[in-house]
C-alpha positions as CSV (number, residue, x, y, z in Angstrom):
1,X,12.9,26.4,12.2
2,X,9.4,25.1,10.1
3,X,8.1,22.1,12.3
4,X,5.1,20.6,11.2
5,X,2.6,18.5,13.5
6,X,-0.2,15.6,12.7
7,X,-3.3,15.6,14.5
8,X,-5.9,12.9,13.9
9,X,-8.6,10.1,15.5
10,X,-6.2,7.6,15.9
11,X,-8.6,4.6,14.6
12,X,-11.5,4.8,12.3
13,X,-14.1,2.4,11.0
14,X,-14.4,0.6,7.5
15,X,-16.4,2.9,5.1
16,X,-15.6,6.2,7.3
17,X,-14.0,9.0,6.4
18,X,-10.5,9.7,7.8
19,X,-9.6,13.8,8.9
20,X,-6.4,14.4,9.3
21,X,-4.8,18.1,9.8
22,X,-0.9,19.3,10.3
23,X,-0.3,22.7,12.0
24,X,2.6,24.7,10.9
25,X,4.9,26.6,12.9
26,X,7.9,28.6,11.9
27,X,6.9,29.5,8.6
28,X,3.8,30.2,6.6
29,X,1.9,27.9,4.1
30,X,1.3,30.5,1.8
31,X,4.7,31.7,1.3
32,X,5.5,31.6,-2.3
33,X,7.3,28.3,-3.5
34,X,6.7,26.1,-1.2
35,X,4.4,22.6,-1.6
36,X,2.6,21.0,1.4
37,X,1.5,17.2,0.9
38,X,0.2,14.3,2.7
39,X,2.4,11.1,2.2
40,X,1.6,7.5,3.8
41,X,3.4,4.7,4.9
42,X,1.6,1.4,5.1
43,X,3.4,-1.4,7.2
44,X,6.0,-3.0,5.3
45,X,5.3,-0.8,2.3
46,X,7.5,2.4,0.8
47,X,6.2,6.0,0.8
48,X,3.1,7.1,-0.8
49,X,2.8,10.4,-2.1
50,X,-1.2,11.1,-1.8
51,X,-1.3,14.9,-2.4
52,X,-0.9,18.3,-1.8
53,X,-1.6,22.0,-1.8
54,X,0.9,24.5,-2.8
55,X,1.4,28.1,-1.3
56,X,-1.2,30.1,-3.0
57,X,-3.7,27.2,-2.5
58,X,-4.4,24.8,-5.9
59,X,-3.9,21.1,-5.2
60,X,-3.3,18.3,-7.0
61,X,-3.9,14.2,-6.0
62,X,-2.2,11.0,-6.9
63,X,-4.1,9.6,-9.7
64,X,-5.0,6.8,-7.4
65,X,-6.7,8.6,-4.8
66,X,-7.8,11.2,-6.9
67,X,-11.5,10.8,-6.1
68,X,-11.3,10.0,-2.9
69,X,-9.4,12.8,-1.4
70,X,-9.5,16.2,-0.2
71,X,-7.0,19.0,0.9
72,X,-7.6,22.4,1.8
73,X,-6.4,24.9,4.2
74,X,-7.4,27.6,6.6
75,X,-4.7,30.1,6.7
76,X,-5.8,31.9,9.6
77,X,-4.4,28.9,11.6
78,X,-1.5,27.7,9.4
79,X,-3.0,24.1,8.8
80,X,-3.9,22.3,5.8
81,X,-6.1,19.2,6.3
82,X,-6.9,15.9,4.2
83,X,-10.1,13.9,4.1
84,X,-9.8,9.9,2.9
85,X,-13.5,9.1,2.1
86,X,-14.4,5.4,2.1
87,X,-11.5,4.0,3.8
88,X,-10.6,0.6,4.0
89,X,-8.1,-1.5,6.2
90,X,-5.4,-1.0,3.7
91,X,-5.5,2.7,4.5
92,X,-4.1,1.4,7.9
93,X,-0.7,3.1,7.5
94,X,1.7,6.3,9.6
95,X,0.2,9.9,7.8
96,X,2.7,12.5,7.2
97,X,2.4,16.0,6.6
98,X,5.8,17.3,4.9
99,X,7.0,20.4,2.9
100,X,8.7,20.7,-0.2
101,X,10.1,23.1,-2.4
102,X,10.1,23.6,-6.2
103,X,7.0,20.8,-6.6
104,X,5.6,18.2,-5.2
105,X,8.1,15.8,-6.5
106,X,11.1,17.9,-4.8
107,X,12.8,17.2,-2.0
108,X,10.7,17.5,1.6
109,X,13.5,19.2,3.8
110,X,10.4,19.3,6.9
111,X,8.4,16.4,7.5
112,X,6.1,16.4,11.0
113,X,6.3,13.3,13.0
114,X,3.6,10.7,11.5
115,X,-0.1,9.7,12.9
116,X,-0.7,6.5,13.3
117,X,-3.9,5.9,11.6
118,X,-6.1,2.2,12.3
119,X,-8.8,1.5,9.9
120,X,-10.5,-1.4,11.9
121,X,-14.0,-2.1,12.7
């Protein structure tokens, strides 16, 4: 059974830049056909996709964060990570970590809990 876990600060400051990582269990992230994203929830917002890395390790971005954002990996631990530069209080939102198969607009079968991320001076 894949279970995937967010770890991250909790609350950051205005202009900071948020780390977030998920560690995988069950399964590896480079195993071929599989796509690992970041998606947010805001409060009373839907889903947003943000990004993603896929098994053998290119990534792609929403076109809205594109130059903002960062994922990469360290396989030797089975996490991927995501850095939000410049964040603002809209960026106050739950951070998920999720796995999908066949692309990044497929359906995510594993999703890990959600961080709860405060951007707040």
């Amino acid at each position: 059974q894949v279970q995937l876990q967010e770890s991250g600060p909790g609350l950051v400051k205005p202009s900071q830049t948020l780390s977030l990582t998920c560690t995988v269990s069950g399964g590896s992230i480079t195993t071929s056909s599989y796509y690992w994203s970041w998606i947010r929830q805001s409060p009373g917002k839907g889903l947003e996709w943000m990004g993603g890395i896929v098994h053998e390790g290119s990534t792609d971005y929403s076109p809205s964060l594109k130059n903002r954002t960062s994922i990469s990996r360290y396989t030797s631990k089975n996490q991927f990570t995501l850095l939000l530069r410049s964040v603002t209080p809209e960026a106050t939102a739950v951070y998920y970590c999720a796995r999908a198969r066949s692309g990044f607009d497929g359906e995510y079968t594993y999703w890990g809990q959600g961080t709860h991320i405060t951007v707040s001076s």
